[in-house]
N, C-alpha and C positions, 0 to 999 in steps of 0.2 A: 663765508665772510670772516670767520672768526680765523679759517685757517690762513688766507691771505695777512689779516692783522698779524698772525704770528711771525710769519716768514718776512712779514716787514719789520718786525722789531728784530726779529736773528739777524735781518741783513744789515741791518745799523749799527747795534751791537758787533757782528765782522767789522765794522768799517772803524769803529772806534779803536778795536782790538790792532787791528793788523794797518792803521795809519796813523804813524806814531806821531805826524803834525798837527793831527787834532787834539796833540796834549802839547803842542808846544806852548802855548798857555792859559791862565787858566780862566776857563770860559764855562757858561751858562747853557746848559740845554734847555731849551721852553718845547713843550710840545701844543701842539693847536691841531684843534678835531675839525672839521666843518663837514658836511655835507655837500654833493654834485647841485651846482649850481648857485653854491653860497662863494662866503667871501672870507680872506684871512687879512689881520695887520701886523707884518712884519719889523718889528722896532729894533731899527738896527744904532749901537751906540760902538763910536770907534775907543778902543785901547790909549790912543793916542790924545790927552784934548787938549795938547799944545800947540802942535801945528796947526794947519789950513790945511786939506788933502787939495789933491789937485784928480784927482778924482774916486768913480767909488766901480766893486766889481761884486755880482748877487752871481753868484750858484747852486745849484741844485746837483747833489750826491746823493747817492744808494736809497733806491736801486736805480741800476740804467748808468750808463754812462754820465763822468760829468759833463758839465756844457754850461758855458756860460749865455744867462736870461737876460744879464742885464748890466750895461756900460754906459756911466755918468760923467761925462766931461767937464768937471768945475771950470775950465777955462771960457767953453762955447756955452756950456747951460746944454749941451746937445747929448740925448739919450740913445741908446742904440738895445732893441731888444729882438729877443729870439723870437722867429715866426709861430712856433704854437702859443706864446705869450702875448702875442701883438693884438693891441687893443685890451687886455685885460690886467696891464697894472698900471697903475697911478703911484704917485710919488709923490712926498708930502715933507717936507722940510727943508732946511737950507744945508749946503755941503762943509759949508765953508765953517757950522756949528759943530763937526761932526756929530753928528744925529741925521738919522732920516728915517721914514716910515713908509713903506712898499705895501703897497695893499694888491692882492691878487683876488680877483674879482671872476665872476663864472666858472669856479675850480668844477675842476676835472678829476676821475676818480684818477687818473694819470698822472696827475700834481703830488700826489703822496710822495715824500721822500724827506731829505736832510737839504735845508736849505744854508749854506754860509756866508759870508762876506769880506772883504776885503777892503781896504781905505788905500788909498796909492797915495804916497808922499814922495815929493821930491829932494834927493837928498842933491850933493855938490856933483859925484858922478855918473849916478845913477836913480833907478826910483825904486820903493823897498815897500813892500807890503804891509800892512798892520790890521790883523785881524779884528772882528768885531769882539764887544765882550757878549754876548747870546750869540747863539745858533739852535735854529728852527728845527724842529722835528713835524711837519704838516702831513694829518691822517685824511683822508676825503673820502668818506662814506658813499657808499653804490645810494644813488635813490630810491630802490626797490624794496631797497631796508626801513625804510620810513613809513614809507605805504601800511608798514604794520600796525602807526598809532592811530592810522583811519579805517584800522577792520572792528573795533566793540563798535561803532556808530554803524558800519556797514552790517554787523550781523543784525544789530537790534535792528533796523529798519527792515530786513528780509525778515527775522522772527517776526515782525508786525507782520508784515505784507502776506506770510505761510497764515498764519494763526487768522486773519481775517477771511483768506480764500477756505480757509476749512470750515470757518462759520457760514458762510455762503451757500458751500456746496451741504453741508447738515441740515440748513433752512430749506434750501430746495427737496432735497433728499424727502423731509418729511413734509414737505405739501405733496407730493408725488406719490409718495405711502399712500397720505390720506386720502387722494382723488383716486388711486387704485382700491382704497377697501370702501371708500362707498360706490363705485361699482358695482365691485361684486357683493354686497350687502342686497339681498334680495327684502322688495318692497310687503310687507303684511295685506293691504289694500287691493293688490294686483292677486293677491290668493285669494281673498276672499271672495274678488268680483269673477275668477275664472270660476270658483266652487259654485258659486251662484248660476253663475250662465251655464253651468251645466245639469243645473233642475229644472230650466227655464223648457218649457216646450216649443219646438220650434212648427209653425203650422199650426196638424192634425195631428201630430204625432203623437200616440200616447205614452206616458213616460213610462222609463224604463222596469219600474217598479210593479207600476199597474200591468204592465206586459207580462211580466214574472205571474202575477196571482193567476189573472183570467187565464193563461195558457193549462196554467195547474188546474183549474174549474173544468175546463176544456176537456182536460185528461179523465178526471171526476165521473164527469157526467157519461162521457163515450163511453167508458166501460161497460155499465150498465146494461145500457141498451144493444151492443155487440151482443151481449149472454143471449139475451130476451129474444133476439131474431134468431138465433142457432136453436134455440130450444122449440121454439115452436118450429122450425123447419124439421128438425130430425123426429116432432110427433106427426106431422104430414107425413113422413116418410112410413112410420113407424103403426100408423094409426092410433097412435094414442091421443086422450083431447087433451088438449090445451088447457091449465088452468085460465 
């Protein structure tokens, strides 16, 4: 954007430099900014404010060719304007004051340019021009450029809307921990009663413990008595007696 602002002022700057009847006298530059889709008022004041003009002529120069927007008939009151202008200015004073006030209404960023004017007077054999004392300089900002003083409200409200969804998901996050770790937290209660039901006898059975000893008594006592039948058999054999 900034590089088009430049090349619009170098081309105007050309136009001054290299058209020597924009110094043919001496006149007023105004510059006016607006924005696509705003409005400008053009305050045109003729050189001349002795006559009556018999009519008035609006141009638009650099950049683009010229071309005349706009023809005011002081005789009919009848206007005549260019098709990309039509419906978008209005006209505001009397001719015959010289003064008038053109307001360009729904500008286009295409409206940029040098606006001038003209007053037509009628002289004895012909009609002779008399320039305005201002000439317009009108800049018309791209929309898109604007849009930049609605992004700190746009960011703040996403910073809200992030920083909320984060709180969300952390709240969740740790209900979800906690339902996983007392899962796996194993119950004291459920130890205790498996410990137990396993001294419990189930039946006849005799517990595991008591099975342990008596088997060892078992072992005890058999010994013994194996000896005792070998011995008296091998004095059978042997004929020796028995004690």
């Amino acid at each position: 954007m900034r590089g088009f602002h430049s090349m619009f002022w170098m081309s105007f700057v050309a136009a001054l430099v290299f058209e020597p009847s924009v110094f043919s006298a001496p006149r007023d530059v105004v510059y006016l900014e607006s924005r696509e889709g705003g409005s400008v008022v053009l305050h045109f004041v003729s050189q001349n404010g002795n006559d009556s003009p018999t009519g008035f002529y609006l141009r638009r120069k650099h950049p683009g060719p010229v071309f005349e927007m706009l023809f005011l008939d002081a005789d009919t009151a009848d206007s005549t304007v260019e098709s990309w202008y039509s419906g978008r200015l209005k006209i505001a004073g009397k001719l015959s004051s010289n003064k008038l006030n053109v307001t360009i209404s729904d500008l286009r960023h295409n409206d940029s340019g040098l606006y001038v004017c003209d007053f037509l007077y009628e002289a004895v054999t012909h009609y002779r021009n008399v320039s305005g004392k201002n000439d317009f300089v009108v800049f018309v900002k791209r929309t898109e450029n604007l849009r930049c003083s609605s992004y700190p409200t746009l960011l703040f409200s996403i910073s809200g809307a992030v920083g909320l969804l984060l709180v969300i998901v952390v709240v969740l996050c740790t209900i979800q921990c906690t339902k996983l770790w007392c899962k796996a937290k194993p119950k004291a209660n459920d130890v205790v009663y498996e410990d137990m039901g396993r001294l419990q006898p189930a039946g006849k059975r005799i517990p595991h413990g008591f099975a342990e000893l008596s088997h060892l008594e078992e072992k005890e006592t058999s010994a013994p008595l194996n000896n005792t039948y070998e011995s008296h058999y091998n004095n059978l054999i042997t004929g020796t007696p028995s004690l």
